[in-house]
Structure formats: C-alpha cells, structure tokens
C-alpha positions, 0 to 999 in steps of 0.5 A, spaced: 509 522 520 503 527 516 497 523 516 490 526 513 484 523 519 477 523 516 471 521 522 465 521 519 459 521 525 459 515 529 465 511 526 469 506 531 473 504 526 479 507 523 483 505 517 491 507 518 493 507 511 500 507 508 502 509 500 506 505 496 513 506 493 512 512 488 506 515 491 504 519 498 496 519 501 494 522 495 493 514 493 488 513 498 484 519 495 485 519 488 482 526 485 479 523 478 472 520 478 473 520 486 467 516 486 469 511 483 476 511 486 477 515 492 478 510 498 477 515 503 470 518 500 468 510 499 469 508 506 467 514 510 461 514 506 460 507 509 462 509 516 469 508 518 474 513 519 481 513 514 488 516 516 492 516 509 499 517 511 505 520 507 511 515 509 517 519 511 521 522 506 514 523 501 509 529 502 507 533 508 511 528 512 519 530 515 524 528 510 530 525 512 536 522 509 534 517 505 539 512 509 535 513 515 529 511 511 527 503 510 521 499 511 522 498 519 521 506 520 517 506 517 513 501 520 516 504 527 513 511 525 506 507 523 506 505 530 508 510 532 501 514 530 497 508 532 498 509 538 496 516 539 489 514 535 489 507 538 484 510 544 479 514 539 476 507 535 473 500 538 477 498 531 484 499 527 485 497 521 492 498 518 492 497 511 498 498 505 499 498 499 505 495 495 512 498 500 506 500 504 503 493 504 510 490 506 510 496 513 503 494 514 505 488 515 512 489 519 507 494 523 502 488 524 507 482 525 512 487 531 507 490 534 501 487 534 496 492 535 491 493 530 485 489 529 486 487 522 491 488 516 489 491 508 495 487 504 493 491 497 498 490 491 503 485 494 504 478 495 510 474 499 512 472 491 516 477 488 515 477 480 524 480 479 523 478 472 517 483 472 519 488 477 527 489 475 525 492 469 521 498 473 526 499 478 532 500 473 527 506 470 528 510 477 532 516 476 534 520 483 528 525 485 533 531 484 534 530 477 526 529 476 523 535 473 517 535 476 520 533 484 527 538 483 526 543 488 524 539 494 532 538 495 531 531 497 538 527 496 540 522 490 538 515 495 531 518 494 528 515 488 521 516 483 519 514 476 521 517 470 516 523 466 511 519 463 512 511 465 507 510 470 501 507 466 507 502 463 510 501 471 503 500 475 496 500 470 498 496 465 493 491 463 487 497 465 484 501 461 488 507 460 484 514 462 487 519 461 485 523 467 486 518 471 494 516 469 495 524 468 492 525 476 497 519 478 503 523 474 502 530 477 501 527 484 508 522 484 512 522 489 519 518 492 521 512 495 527 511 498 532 506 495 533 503 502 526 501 503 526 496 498 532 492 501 528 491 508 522 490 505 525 484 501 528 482 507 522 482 512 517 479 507 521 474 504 517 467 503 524 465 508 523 470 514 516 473 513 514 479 518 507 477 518 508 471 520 507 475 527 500 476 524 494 473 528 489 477 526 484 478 520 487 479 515 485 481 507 489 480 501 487 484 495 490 485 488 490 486 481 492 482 475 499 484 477 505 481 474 510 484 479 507 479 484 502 474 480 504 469 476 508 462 478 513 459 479 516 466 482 509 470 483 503 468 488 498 463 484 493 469 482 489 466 478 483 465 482 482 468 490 483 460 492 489 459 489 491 467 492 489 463 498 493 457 498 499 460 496 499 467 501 496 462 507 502 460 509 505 466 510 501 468 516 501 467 523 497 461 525 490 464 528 490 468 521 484 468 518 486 470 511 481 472 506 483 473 498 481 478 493 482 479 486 481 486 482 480 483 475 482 487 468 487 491 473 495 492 474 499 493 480 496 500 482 488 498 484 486 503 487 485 506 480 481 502 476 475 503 474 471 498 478 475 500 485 469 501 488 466 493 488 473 491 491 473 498 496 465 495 498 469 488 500 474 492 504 468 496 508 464 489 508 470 485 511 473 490 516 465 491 519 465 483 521 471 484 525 469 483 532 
C-alpha cells in the first residue's frame, strides 16, 4: 500500500487517510484552489502530519486481482502501515472517506490502534434508492478510455466519462476547475469491496461498534446516506448525532458535523477549509 507522508516541523499527530471508491490520495490534496480545498495543505499548515494513502488496486499501490480486494484488506493493509509509523507520532488519526470511511472503521473497530476516527461521507444508513443508480453507471476500468492501459481485470470498476459531478458534487456549485481535477485524477474501486463494506458497517453487525475512541463524522447534504427513513437524519449535527451514536462503541465520544450547500465528495466544496479547520481543532483535543 503507497502513501504520501507530509511532517511539517514539530508534528506529534498524524492523520492516516484513506480515499473513497472512485479516487486515490489525490482526494486528500486536490490540485485546484489547494488553499481552499487541499486537506493536506490545511493540516500541515495547522501542524499535523498527513499520510494520504492509495487503497490497493488504485494509484501507486500493487494492484491485485480485484476478488482479493474487499473492505477487510484493505483495512488490514491500512493496519499494516500504522504500525510501521505508530512509533513517530504521540497521536494516529485514521480518517476516511465514503469506502474509505467504512475501512477506517473496520480498521479502528478490529485493531484498535489509533487514537481517533475521521468518518467523511458515510453514515451507517445507506440511501440505495440514491446509491443504486450510481453504481449501475460504473463501467469496468478496462473499457474506460481514460483507465485502459493500466491492465486491471474487468472486477475493477470506475465512473463513466463526464458523471462525476452528477454522482458525487450535486447540490454544489459546479466549478469547472474543480469537477475537471476530479475527472482527470479518477480511479477505481474493486466490486468486491462494496460487498464487505456493506456488511461491516450495516446498521446490524457494525464494525465501529469496537470503536472506543473519539470519533468525528463528517458530511455534506449528501442523498447517498442523508435522509430518513433509509438515510441517517442529516438535518442538523444533533440529529446526525442521535442517528450514528449508536453505532459506535460505548466509550465513543462521537462529535458531528455537516458541510452545508455540498454533496457526497466534501473535500471539494468551496468552503472545505471551515470544516478542514474543525477537523484540525477536534484531533488537537485528543488527549
């Protein structure tokens, strides 16, 4: 698994992130208006350290056979990593988002050695209404113009030229510079992955029941996992609160934001940096 370590001077915390279905670390470091948007940039500059990662099969990571690939591995592999850094940092935030929120948790929830979880776009709820028309987008990477040569199998899977904006931006503003950064730095998500990641973070047999750590949940007005009755209450950080607090173990303190006026990829909304600055505040008052 390839991550990208960034230690500004004098960092005890590190930040271990792990990218979504569909994107690589590129997601932690958007390229356009990185000041506003570049997780990386915004935490560094507040003093912690960031380790982006590629989730197996997507950027500079090994790309195995896609049946290999589920949620469990990659949260293994996640594992993996943090203990080869766990030594350098007073502090290990594991962080995700969307797929990669769900592998924080398993991560978190199995291993139980970080000191706080980063849920970003996801909640427990899925919206499949919402979700399923997404998914039936997907086309396998070898048949995408952009993705063709990096001779992946057909299990591995990325969104259709030109639907990113449609499948994870809407209700925000369409900037052009941004949807087109997000459309040239795409990747893949192996089909595999999804079914684990439903099954570890149902609202049945949830992984982060194991959590005992702080955590922050973090989304946008997302339709994928927002909206009652088969979405979390996103209506208000309260009733984000009362719907995920159950979820999470018992020593959990589970503290709630919502990225107004954005959809499912937050990183990428023009006010990013407010919620990046919560984020920074939160991990600080980890003990």
């Amino acid at each position: 698994m390839h991550g990208k370590l960034c230690t500004p001077d004098g960092a005890d915390t590190v930040h271990v992130l792990i990218p979504g279905g569909t994107y690589n670390s590129s997601y932690w470091d958007i390229g356009y208006s990185p000041s506003s948007r570049s997780y990386r940039m915004v935490m560094n500059k507040a003093g912690h350290a960031t380790l982006a990662l590629d989730r197996l099969g997507t950027g500079r990571s090994s790309k195995p056979v896609s049946a290999s690939v589920t949620a469990s591995a990659q949260a293994h592999a996640a594992h993996e990593v943090i203990k080869q850094i766990r030594g350098q940092f007073s502090r290990v935030i594991i962080g995700g988002h969307s797929i990669g929120s769900a592998m924080a948790m398993i991560e978190a929830g199995t291993y139980r050695d970080v000191d706080g979880v980063l849920v970003t776009g996801m909640t427990h709820r899925m919206n499949f209404v919402t979700v399923a028309p997404v998914l039936a987008q997907m086309i396998p990477a070898p048949l995408d113009p952009q993705l063709s040569l990096r001779g992946l199998d057909l299990g591995y899977l990325t969104t259709g030229p030109g639907t990113r904006y449609a499948a994870f931006h809407t209700p925000g503003p369409k900037v052009d510079g941004a949807i087109a950064f997000d459309e040239s730095t795409k990747d893949v998500f192996a089909a595999t992955e999804a079914v684990d990641t439903v099954a570890l973070t149902n609202i049945v047999i949830p992984a982060s029941r194991g959590i005992n750590v702080p955590v922050l949940l973090v989304v946008g007005n997302d339709n994928h996992f927002c909206g009652p009755p088969l979405g979390s209450d996103c209506s208000s950080p309260d009733a984000l609160h009362a719907s995920e607090r159950p979820f999470f173990g018992p020593s959990a303190t589970l503290t709630t934001h919502i990225v107004s006026g954005y959809g499912h990829s937050i990183n990428y909304a023009p006010n990013a940096a407010s919620y990046y600055d919560v984020v920074a505040n939160w991990a600080s008052s980890i003990s």
